[in-house]
Residue frames relative to the residue before (quaternion, step in Angstrom):
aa qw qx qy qz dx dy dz
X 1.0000 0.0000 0.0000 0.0000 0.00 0.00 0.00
X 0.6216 -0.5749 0.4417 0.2968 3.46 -0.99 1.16
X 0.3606 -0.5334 0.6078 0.4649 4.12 -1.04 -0.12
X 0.6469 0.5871 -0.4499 0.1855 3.88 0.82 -0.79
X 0.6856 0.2516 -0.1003 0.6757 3.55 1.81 -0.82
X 0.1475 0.7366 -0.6601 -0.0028 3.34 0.30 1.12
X 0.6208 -0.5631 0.3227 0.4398 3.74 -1.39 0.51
X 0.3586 -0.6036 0.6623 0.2617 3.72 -1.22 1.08
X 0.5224 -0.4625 0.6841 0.2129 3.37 -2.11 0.50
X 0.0243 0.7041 -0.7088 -0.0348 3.97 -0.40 0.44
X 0.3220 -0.7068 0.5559 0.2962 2.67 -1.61 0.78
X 0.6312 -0.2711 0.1388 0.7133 4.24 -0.85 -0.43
X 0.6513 0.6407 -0.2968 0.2779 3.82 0.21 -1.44
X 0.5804 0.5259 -0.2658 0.5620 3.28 1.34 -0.89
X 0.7743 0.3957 -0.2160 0.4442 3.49 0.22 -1.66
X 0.5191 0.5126 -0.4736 0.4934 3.79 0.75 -0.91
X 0.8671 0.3099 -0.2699 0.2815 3.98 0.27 -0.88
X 0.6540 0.3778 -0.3824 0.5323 3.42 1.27 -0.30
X 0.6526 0.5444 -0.4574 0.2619 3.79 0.31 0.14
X 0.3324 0.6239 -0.4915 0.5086 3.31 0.39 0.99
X 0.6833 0.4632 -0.1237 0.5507 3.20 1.03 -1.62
X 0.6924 0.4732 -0.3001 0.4545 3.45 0.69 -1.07
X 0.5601 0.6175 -0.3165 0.4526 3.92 1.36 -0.97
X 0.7394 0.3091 -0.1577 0.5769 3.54 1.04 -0.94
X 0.6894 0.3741 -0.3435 0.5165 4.20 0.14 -0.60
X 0.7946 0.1852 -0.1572 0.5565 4.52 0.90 -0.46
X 0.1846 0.7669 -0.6091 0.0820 3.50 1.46 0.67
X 0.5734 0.6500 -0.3512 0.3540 4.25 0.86 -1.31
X 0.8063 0.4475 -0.0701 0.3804 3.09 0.65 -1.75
X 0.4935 0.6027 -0.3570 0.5154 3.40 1.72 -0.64
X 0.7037 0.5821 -0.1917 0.3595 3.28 0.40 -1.88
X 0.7148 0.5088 -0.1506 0.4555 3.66 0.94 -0.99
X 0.5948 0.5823 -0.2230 0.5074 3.26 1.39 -0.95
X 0.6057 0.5466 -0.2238 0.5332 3.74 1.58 -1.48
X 0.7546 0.4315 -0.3150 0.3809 3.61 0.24 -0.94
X 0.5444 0.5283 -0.4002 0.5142 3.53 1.50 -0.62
X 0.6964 0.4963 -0.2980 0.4241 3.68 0.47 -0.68
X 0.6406 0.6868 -0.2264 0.2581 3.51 1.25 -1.19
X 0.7368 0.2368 -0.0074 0.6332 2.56 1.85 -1.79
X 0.5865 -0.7265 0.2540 0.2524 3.05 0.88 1.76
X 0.0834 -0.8619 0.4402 -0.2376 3.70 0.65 1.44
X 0.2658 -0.8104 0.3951 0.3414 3.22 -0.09 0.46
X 0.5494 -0.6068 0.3490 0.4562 3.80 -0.67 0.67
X 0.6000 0.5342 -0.4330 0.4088 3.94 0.52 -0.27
X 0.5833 0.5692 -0.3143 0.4868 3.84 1.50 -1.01
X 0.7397 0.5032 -0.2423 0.3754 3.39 0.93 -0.93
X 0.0523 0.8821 -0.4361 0.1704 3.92 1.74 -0.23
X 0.8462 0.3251 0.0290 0.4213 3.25 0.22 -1.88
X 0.5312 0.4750 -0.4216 0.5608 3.78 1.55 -0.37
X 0.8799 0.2413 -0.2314 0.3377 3.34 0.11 -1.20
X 0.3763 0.5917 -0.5506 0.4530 3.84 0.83 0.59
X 0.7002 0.4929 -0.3481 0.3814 3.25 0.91 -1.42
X 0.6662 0.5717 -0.2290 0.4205 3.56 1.21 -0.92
X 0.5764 0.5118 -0.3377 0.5402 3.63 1.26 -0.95
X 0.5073 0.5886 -0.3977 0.4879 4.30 0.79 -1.21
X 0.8762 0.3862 -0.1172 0.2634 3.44 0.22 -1.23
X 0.3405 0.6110 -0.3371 0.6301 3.11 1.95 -0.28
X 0.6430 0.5208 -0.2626 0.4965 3.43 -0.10 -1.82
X 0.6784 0.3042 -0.3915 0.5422 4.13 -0.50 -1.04
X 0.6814 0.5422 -0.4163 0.2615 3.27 -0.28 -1.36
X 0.6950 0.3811 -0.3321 0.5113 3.40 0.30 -1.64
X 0.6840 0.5411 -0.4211 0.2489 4.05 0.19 -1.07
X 0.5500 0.7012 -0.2210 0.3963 2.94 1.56 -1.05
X 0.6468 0.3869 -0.2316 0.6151 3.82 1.25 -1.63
X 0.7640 0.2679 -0.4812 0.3361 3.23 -0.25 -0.71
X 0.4220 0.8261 -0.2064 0.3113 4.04 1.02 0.00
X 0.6886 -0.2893 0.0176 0.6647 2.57 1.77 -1.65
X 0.6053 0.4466 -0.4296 0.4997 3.22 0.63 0.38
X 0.3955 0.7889 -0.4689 0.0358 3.97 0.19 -0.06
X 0.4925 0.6472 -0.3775 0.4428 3.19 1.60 -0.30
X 0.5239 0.5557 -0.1950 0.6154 3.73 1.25 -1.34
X 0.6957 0.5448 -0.2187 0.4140 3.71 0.18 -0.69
X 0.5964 0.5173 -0.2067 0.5780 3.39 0.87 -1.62
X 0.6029 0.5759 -0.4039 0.3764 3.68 0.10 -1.80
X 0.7315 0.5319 -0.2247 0.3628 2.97 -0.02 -2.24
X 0.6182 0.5121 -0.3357 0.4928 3.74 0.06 -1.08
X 0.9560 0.0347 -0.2463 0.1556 2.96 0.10 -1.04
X 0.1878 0.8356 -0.4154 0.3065 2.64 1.73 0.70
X 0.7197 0.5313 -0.0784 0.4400 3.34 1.07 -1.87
X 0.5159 0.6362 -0.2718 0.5052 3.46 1.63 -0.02
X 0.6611 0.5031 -0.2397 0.5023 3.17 0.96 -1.53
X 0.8825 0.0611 -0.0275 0.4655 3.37 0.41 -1.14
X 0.2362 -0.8912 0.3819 0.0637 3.44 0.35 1.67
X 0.6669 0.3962 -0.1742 0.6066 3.16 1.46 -0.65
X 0.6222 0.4822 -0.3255 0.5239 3.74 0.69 -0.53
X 0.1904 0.7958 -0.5746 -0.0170 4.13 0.08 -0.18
X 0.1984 0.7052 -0.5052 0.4562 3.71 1.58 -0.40
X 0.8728 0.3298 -0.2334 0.2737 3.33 -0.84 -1.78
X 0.6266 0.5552 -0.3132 0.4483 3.64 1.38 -0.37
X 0.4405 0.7635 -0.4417 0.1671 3.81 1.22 -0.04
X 0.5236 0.6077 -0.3851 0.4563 3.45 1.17 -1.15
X 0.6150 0.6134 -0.3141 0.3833 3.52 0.53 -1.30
X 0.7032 0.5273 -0.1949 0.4353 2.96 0.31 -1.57
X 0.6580 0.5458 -0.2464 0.4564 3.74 0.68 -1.21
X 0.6681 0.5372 -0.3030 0.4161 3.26 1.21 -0.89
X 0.6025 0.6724 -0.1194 0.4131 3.07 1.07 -1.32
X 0.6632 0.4525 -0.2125 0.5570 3.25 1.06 -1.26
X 0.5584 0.6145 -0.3266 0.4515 3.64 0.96 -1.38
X 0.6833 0.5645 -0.2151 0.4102 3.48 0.51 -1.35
X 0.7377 0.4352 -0.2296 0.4622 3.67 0.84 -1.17
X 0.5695 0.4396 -0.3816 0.5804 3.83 1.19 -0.85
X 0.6539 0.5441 -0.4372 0.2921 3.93 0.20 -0.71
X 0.8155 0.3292 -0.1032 0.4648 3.08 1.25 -1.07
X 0.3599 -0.7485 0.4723 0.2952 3.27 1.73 0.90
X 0.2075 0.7496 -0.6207 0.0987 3.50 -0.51 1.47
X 0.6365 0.4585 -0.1757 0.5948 3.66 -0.77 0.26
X 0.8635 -0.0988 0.3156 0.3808 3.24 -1.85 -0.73
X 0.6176 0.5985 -0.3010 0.4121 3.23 0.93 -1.20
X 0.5789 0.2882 -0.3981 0.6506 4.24 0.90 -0.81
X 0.8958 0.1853 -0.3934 0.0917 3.63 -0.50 0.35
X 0.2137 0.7653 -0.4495 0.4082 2.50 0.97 1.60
């Protein structure tokens, strides 16, 4: 992993909002990272899945908070306000998401 996207600490508030984004910009790297775990791998075998997965986290978030943080912020705190209501936070979310495909984060620029 680069020093330019080293991996942030999130807190829940953070992760509750960028994972959506993170489901769709490290879907490859997620997905690879699961099957090592699934089929009970040992974590040393797995070295090269989950760097690849931690790299992509790392861009991803550098990427939102880059250009989308305004859309980001909202969201969060949207999902704060209403902890039990998350429904009312979809638009947000859409935005958010909208924001990450525009700006081809993740997997998504190497395509």
């Amino acid at each position: 992993m680069s020093a330019a996207a080293e991996a942030p600490i999130l807190t829940s508030s953070e992760l509750n909002a960028i994972s959506s984004v993170y489901s769709m910009c490290c879907n490859k790297s997620m997905a690879d990272f699961t099957e090592g775990k699934r089929q009970k791998v040992h974590p040393g075998k797995l070295a090269t899945e989950r760097e690849a997965l931690e790299s992509c986290t790392a861009h991803t978030y550098a990427g939102v908070r880059a250009n989308c943080a305004e859309m980001m912020d909202s969201y969060q705190q949207c999902l704060l306000d209403n902890p039990r209501k998350w429904k009312v936070c979809n638009g947000l979310r859409d935005s958010l998401d909208t924001c990450a495909i525009q700006n081809k984060l993740g997997e998504i620029g190497k395509m």
